[in-house]
PyMOL Python script that loads the backbone (N, CA, C, O; Angstrom):
from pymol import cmd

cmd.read_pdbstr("""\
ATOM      1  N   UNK A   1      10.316 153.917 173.161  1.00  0.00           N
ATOM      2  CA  UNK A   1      11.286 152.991 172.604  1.00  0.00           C
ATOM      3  C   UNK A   1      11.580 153.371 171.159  1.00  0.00           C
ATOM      4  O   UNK A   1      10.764 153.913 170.414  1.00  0.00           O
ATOM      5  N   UNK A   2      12.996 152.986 170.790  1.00  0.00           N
ATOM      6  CA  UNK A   2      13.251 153.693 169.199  1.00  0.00           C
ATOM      7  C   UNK A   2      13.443 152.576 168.695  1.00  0.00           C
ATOM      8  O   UNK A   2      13.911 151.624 169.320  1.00  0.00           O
ATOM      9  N   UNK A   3      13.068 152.555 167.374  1.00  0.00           N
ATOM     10  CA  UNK A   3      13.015 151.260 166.570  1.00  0.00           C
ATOM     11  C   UNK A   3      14.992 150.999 165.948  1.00  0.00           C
ATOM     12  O   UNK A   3      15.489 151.572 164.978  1.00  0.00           O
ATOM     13  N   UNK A   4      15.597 150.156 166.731  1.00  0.00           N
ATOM     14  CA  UNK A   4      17.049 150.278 166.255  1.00  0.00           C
ATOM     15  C   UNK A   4      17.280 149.446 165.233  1.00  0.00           C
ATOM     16  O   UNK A   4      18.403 149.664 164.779  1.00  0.00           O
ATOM     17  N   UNK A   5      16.761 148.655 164.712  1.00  0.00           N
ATOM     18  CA  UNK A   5      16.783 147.329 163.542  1.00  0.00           C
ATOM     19  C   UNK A   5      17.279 148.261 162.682  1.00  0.00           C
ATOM     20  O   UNK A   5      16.938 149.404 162.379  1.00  0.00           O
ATOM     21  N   UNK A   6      18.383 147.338 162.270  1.00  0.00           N
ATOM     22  CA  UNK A   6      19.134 147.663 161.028  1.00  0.00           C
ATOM     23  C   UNK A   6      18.495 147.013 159.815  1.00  0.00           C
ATOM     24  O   UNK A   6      17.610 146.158 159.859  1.00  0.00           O
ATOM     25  N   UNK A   7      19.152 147.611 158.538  1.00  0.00           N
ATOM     26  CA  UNK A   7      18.281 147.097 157.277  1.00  0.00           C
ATOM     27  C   UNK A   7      18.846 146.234 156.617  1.00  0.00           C
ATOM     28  O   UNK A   7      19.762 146.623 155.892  1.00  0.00           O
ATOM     29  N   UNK A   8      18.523 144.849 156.630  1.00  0.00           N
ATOM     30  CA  UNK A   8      19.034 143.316 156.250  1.00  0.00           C
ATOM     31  C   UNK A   8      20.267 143.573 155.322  1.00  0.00           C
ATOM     32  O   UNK A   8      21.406 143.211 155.615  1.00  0.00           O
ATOM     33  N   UNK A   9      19.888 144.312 154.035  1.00  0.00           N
ATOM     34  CA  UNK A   9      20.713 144.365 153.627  1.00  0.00           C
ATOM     35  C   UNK A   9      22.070 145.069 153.410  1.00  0.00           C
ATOM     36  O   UNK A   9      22.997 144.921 152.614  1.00  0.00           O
ATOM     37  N   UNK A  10      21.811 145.885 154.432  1.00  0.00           N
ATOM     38  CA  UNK A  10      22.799 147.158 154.679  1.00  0.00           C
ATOM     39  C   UNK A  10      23.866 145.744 155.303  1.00  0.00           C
ATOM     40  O   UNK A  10      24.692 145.106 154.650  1.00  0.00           O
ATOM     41  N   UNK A  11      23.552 145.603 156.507  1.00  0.00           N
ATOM     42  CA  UNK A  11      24.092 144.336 157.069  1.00  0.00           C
ATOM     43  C   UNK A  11      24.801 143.564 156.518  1.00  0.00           C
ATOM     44  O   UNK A  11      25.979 143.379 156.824  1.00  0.00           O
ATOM     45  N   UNK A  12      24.108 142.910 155.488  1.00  0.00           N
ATOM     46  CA  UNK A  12      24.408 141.498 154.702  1.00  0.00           C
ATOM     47  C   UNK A  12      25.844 142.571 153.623  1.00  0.00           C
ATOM     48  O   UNK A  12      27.029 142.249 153.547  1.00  0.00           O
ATOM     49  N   UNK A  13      25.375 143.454 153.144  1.00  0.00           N
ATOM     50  CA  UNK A  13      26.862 143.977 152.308  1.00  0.00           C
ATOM     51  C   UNK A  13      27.821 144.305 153.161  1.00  0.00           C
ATOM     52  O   UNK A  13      28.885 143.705 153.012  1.00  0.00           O
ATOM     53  N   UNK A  14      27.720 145.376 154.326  1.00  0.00           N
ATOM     54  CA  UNK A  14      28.562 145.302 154.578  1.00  0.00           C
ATOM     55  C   UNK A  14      29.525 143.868 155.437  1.00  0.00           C
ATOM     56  O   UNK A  14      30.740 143.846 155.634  1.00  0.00           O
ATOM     57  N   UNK A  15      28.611 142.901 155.778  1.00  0.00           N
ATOM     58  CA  UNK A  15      29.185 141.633 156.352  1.00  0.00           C
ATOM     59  C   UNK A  15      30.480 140.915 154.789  1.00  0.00           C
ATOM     60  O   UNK A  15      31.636 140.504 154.886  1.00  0.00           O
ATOM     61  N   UNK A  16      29.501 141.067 153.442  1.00  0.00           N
ATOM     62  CA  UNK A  16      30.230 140.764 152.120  1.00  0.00           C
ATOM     63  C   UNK A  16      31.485 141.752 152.108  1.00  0.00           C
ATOM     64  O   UNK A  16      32.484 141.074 151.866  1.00  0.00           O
ATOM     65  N   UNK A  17      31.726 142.754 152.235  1.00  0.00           N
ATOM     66  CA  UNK A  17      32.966 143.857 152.187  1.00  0.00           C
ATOM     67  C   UNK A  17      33.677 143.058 153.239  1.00  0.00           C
ATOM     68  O   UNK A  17      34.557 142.319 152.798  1.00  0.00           O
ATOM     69  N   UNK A  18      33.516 143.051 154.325  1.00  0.00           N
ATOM     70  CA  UNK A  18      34.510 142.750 155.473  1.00  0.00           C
ATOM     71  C   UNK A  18      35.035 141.020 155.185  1.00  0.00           C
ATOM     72  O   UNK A  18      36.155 140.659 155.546  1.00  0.00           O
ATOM     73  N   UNK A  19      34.158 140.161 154.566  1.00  0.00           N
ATOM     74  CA  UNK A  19      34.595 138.675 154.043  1.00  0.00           C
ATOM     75  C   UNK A  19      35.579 138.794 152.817  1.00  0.00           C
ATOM     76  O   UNK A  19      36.535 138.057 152.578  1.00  0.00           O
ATOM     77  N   UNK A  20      35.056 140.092 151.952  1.00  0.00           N
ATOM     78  CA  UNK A  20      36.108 140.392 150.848  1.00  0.00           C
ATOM     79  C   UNK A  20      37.550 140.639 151.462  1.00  0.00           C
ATOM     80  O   UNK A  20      38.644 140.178 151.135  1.00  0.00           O
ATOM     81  N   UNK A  21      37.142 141.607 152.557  1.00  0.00           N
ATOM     82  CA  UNK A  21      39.030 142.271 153.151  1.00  0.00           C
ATOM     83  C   UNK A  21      39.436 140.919 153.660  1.00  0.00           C
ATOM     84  O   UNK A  21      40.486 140.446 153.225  1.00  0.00           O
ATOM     85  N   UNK A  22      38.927 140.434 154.286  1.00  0.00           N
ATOM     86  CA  UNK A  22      39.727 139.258 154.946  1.00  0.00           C
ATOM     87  C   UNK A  22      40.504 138.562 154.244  1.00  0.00           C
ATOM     88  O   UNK A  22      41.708 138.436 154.468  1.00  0.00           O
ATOM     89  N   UNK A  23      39.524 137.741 152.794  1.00  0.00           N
ATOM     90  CA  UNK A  23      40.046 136.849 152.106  1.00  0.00           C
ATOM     91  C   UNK A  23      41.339 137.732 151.601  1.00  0.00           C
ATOM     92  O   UNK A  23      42.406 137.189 151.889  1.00  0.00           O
ATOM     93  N   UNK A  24      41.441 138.812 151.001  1.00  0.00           N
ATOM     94  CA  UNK A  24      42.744 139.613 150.408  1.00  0.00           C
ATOM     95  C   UNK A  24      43.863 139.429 151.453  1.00  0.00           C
ATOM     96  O   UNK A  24      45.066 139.247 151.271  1.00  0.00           O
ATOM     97  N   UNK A  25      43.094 139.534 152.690  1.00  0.00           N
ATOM     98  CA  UNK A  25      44.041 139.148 153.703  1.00  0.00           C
ATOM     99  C   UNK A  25      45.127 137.891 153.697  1.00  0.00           C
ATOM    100  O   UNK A  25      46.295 137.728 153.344  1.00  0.00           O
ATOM    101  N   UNK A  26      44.086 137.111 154.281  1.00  0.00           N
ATOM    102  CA  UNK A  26      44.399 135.869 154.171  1.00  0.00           C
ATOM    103  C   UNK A  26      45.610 135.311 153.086  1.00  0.00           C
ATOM    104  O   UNK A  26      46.652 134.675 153.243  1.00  0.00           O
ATOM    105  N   UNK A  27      44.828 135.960 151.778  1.00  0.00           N
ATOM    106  CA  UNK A  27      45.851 135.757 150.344  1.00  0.00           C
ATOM    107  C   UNK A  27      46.905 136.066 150.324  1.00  0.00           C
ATOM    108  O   UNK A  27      47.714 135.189 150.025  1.00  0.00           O
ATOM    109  N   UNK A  28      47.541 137.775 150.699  1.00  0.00           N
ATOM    110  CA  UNK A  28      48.257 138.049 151.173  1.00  0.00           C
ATOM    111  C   UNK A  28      49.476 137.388 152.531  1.00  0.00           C
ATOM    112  O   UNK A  28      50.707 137.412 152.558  1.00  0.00           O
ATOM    113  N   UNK A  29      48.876 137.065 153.120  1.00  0.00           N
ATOM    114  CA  UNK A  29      49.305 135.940 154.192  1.00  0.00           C
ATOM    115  C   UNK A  29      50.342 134.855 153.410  1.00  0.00           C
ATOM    116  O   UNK A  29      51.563 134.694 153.408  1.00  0.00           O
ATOM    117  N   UNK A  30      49.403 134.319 152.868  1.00  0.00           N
ATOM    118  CA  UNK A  30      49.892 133.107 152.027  1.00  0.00           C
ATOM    119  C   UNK A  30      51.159 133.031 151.164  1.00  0.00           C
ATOM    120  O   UNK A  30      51.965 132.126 150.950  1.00  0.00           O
ATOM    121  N   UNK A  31      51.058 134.225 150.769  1.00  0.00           N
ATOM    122  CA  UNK A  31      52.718 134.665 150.305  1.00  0.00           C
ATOM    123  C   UNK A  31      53.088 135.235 150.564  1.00  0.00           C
ATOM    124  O   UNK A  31      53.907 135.564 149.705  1.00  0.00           O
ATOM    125  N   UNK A  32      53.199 136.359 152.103  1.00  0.00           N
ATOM    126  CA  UNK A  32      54.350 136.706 153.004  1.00  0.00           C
ATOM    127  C   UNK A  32      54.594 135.778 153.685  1.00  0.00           C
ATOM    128  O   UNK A  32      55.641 136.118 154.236  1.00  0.00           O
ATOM    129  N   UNK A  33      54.255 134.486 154.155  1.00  0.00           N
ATOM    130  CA  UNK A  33      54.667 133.985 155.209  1.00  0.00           C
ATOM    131  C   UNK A  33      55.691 132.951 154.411  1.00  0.00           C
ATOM    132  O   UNK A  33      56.638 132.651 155.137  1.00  0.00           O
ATOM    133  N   UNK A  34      55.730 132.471 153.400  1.00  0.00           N
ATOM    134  CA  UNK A  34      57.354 131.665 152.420  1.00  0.00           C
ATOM    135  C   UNK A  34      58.558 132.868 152.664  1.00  0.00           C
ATOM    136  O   UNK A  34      59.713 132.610 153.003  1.00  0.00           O
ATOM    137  N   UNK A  35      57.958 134.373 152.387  1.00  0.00           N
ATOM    138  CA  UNK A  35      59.355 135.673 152.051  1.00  0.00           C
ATOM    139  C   UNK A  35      59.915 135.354 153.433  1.00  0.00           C
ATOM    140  O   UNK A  35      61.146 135.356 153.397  1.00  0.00           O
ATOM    141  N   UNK A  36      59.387 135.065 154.710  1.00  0.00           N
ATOM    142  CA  UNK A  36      59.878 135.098 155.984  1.00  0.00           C
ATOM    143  C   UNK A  36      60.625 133.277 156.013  1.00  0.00           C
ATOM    144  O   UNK A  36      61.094 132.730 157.011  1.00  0.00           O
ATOM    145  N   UNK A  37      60.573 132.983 155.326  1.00  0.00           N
ATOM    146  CA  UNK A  37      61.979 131.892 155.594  1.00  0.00           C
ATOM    147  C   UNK A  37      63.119 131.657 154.508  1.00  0.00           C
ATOM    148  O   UNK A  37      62.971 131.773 153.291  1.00  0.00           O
ATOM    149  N   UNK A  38      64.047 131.377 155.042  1.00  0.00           N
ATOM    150  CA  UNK A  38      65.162 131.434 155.090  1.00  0.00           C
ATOM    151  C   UNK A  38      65.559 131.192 153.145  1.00  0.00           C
ATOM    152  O   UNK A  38      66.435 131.749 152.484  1.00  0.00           O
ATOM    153  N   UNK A  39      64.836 130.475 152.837  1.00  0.00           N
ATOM    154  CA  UNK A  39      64.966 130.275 151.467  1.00  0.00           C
ATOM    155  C   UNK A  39      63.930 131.111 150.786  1.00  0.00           C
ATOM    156  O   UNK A  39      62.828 130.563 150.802  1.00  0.00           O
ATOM    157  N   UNK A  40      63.950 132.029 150.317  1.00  0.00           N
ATOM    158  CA  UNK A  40      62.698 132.871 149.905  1.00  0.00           C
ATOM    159  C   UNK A  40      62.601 132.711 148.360  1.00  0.00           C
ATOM    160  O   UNK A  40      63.580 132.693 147.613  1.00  0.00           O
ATOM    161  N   UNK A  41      60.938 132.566 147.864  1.00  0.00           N
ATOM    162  CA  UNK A  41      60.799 132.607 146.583  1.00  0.00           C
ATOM    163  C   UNK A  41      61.263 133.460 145.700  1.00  0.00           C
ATOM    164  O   UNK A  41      61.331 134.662 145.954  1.00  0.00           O
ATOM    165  N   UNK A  42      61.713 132.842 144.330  1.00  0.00           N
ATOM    166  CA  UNK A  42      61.989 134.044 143.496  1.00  0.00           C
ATOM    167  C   UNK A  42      60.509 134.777 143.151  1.00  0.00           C
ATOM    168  O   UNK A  42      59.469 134.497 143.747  1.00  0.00           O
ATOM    169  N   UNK A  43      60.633 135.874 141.958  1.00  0.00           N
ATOM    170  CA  UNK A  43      59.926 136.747 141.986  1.00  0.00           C
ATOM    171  C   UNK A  43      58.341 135.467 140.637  1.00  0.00           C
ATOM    172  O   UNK A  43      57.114 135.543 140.700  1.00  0.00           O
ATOM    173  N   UNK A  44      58.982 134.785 139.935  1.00  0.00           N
ATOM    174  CA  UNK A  44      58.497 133.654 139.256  1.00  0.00           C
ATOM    175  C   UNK A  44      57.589 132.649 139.978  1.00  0.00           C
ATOM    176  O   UNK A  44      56.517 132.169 139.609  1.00  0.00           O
ATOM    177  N   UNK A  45      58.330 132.444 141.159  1.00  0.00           N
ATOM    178  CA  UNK A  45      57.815 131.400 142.045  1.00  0.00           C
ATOM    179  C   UNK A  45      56.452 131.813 142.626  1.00  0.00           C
ATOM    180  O   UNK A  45      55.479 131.075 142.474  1.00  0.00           O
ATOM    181  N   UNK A  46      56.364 132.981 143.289  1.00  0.00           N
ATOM    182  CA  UNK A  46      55.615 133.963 143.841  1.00  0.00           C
ATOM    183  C   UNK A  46      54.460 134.231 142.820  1.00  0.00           C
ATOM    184  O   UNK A  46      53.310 134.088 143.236  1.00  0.00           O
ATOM    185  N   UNK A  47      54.696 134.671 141.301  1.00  0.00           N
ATOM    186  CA  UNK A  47      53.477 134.763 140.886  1.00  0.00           C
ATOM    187  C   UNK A  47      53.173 133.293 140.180  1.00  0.00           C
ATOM    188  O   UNK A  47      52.128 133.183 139.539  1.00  0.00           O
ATOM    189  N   UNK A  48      53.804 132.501 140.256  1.00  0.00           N
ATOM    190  CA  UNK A  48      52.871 130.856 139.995  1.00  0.00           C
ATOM    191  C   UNK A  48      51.996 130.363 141.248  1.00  0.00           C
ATOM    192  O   UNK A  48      51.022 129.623 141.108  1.00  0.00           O
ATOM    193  N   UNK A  49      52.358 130.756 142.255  1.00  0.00           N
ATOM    194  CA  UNK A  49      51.930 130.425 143.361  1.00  0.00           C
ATOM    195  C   UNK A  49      50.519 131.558 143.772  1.00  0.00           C
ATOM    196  O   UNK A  49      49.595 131.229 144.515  1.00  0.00           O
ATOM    197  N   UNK A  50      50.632 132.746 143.173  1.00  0.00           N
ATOM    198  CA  UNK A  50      49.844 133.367 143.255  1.00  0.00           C
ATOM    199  C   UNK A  50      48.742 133.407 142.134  1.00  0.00           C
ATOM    200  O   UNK A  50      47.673 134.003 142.267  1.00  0.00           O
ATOM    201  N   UNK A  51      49.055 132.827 141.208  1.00  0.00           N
ATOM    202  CA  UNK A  51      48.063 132.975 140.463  1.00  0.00           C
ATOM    203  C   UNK A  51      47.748 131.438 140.386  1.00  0.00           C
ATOM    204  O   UNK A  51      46.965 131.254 139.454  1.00  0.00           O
ATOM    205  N   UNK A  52      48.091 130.197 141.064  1.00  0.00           N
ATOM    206  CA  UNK A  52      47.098 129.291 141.695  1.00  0.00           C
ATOM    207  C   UNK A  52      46.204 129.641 142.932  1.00  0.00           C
ATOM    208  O   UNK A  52      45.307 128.880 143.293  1.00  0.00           O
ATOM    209  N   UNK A  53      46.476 130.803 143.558  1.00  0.00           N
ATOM    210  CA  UNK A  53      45.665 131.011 144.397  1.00  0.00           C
ATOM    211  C   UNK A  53      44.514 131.782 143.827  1.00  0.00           C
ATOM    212  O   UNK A  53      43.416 131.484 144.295  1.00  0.00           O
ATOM    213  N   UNK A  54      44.552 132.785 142.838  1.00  0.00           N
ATOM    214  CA  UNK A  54      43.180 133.588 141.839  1.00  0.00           C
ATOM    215  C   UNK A  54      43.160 133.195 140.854  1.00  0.00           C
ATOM    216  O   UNK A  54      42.346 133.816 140.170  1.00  0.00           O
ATOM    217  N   UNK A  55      43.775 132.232 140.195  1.00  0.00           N
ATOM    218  CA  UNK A  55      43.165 131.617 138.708  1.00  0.00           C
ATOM    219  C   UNK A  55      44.412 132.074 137.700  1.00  0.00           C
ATOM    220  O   UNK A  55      45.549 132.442 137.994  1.00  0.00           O
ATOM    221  N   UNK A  56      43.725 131.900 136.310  1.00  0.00           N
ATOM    222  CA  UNK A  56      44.910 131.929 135.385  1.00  0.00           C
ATOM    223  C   UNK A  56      45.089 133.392 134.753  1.00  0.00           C
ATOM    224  O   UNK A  56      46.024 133.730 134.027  1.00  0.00           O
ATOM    225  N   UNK A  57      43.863 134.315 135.226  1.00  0.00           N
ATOM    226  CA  UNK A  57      43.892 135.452 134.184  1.00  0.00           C
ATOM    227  C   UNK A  57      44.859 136.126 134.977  1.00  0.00           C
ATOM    228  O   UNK A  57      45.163 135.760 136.112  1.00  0.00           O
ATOM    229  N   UNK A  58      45.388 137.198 134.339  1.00  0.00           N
ATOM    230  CA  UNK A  58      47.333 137.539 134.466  1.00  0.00           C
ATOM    231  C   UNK A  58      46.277 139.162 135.311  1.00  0.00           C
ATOM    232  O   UNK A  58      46.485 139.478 136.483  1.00  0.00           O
ATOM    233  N   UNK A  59      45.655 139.624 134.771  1.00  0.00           N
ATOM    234  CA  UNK A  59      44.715 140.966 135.636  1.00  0.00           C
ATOM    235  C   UNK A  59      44.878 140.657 136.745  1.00  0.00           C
ATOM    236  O   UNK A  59      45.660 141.301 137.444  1.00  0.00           O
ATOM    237  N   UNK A  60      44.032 139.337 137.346  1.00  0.00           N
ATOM    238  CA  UNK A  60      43.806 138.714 138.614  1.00  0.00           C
ATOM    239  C   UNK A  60      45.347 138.731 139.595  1.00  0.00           C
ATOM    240  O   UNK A  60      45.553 138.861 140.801  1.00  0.00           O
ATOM    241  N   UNK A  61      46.001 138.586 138.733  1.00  0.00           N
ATOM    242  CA  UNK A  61      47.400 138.409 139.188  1.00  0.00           C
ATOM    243  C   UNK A  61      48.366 139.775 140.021  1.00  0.00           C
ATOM    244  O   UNK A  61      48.887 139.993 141.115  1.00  0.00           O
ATOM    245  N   UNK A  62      48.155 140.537 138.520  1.00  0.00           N
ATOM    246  CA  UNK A  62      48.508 142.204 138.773  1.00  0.00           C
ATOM    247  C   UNK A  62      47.587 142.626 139.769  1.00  0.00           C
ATOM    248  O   UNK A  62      48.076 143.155 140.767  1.00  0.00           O
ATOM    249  N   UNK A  63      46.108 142.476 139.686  1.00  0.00           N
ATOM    250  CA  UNK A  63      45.076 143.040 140.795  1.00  0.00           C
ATOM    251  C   UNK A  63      45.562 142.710 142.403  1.00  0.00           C
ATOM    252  O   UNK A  63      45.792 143.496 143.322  1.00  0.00           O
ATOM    253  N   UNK A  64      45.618 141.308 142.359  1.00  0.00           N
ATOM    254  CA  UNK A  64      45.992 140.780 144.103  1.00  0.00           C
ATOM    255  C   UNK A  64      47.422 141.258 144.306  1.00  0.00           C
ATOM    256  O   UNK A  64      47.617 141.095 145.510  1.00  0.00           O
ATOM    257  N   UNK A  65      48.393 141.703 143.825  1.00  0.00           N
ATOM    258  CA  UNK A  65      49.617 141.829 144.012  1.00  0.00           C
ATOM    259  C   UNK A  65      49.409 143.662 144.191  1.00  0.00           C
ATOM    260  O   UNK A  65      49.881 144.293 145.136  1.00  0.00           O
ATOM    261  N   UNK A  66      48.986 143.984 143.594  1.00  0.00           N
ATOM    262  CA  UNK A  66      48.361 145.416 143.951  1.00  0.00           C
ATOM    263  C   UNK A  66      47.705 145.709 145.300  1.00  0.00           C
ATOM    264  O   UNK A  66      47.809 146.795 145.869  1.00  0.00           O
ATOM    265  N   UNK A  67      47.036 144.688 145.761  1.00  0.00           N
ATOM    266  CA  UNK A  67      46.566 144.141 146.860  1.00  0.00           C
ATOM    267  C   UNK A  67      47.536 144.230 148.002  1.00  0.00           C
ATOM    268  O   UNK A  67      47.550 145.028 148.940  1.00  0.00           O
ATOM    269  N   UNK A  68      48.327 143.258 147.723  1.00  0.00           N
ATOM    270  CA  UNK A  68      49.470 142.792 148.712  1.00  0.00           C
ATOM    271  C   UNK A  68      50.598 143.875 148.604  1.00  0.00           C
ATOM    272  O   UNK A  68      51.439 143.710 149.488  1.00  0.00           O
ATOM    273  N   UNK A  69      50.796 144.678 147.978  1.00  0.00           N
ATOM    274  CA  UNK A  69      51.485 145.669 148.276  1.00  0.00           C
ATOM    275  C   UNK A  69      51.037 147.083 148.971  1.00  0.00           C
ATOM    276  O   UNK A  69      51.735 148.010 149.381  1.00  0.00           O
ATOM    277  N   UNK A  70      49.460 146.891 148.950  1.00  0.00           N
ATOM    278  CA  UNK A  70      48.379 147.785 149.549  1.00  0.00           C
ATOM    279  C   UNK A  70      49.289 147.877 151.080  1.00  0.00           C
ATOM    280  O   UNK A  70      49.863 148.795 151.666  1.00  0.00           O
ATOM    281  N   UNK A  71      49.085 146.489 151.342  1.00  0.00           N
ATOM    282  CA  UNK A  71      49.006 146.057 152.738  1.00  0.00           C
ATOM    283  C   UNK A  71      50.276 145.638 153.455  1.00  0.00           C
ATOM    284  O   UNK A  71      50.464 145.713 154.669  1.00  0.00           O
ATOM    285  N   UNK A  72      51.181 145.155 152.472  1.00  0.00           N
ATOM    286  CA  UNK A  72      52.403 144.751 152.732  1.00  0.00           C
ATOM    287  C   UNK A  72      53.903 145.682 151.843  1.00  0.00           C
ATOM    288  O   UNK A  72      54.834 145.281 151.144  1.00  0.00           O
ATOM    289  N   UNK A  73      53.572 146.734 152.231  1.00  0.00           N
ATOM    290  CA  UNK A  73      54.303 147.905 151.076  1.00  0.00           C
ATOM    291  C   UNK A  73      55.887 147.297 150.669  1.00  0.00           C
ATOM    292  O   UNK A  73      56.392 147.796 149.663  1.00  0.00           O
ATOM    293  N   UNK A  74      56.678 146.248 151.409  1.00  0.00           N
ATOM    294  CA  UNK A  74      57.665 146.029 151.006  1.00  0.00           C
ATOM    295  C   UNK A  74      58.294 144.833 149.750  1.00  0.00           C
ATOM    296  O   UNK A  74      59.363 144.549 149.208  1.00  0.00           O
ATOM    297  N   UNK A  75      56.827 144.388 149.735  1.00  0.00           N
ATOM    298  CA  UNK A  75      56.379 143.134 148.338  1.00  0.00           C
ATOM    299  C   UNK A  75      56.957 144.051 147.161  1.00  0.00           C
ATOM    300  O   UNK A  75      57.216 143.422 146.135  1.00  0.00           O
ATOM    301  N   UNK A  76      57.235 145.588 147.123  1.00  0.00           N
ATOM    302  CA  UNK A  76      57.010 146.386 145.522  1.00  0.00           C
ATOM    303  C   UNK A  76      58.065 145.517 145.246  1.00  0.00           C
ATOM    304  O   UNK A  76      57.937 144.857 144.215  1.00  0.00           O
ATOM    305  N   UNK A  77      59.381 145.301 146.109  1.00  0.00           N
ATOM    306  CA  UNK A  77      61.209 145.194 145.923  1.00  0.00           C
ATOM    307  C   UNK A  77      61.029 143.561 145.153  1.00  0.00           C
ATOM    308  O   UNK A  77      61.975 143.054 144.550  1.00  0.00           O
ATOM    309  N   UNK A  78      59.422 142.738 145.315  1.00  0.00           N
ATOM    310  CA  UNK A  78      59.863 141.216 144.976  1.00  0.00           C
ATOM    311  C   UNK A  78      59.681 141.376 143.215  1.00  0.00           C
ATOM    312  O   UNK A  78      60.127 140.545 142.424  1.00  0.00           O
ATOM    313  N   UNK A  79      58.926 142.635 142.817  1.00  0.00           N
ATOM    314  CA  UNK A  79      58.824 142.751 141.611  1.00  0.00           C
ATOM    315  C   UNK A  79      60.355 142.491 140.748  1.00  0.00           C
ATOM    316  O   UNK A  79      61.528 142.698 141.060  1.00  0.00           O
ATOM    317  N   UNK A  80      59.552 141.822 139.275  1.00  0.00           N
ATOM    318  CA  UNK A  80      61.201 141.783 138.552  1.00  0.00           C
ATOM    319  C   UNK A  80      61.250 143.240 137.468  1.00  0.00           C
ATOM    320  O   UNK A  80      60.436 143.939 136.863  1.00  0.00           O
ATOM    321  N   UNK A  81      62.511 143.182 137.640  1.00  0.00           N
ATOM    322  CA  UNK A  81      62.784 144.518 137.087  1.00  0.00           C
ATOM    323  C   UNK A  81      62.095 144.842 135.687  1.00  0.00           C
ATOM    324  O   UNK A  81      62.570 144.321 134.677  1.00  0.00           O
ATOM    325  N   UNK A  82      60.763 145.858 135.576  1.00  0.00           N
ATOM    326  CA  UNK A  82      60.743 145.817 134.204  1.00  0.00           C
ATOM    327  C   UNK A  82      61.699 146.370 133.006  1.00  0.00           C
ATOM    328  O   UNK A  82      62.266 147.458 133.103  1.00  0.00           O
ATOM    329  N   UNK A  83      61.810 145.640 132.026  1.00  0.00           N
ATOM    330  CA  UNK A  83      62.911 145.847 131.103  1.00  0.00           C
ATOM    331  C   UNK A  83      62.305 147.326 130.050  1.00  0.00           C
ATOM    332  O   UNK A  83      61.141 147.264 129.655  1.00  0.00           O
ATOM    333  N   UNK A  84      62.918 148.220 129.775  1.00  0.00           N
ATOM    334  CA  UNK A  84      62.411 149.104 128.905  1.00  0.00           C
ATOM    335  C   UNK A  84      63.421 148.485 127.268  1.00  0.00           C
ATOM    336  O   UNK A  84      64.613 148.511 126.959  1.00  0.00           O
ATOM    337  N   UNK A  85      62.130 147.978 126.574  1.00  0.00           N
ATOM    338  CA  UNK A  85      62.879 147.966 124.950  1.00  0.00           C
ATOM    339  C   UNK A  85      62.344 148.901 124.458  1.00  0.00           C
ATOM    340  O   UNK A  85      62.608 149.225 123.300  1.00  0.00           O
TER     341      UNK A  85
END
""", "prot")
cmd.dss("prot")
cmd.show_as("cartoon", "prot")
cmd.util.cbc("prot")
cmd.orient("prot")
């Protein structure tokens, strides 16, 4: 007989990685599924709404939207145009 036991914590992280992808998931979710009706958020609306979903720091903001374009490549177009002064 071969000893097959895995090592608790090998387990337990990778179970934490796969709860991490989800939630990005999920997040993601949360603001493609408004772009799919008929009245769609502006690009303002989208990051107030998104950054009640990760908090107030503006990183958090840029990070998950980095995220959601990972996964949802056509989010780049909701960006507002950056202005060059």
């Amino acid at each position: 007989m071969s000893n097959s036991m895995k090592d608790p914590y090998v387990v337990l992280s990778d179970k934490q990685k796969e709860a991490a992808r989800v939630r990005r998931e999920i997040q993601a979710l949360l603001i493609v599924i408004p772009l799919l009706e008929e009245d769609a958020p502006t690009w303002e609306e989208l990051k107030t709404s998104l950054s009640n979903l990760v908090g107030p720091d503006p990183e958090s903001i840029e990070h998950s939207m980095r995220d959601l374009e990972l996964y949802f490549p056509f989010t780049k177009t909701l960006r507002a145009p950056e202005t060059g002064v």
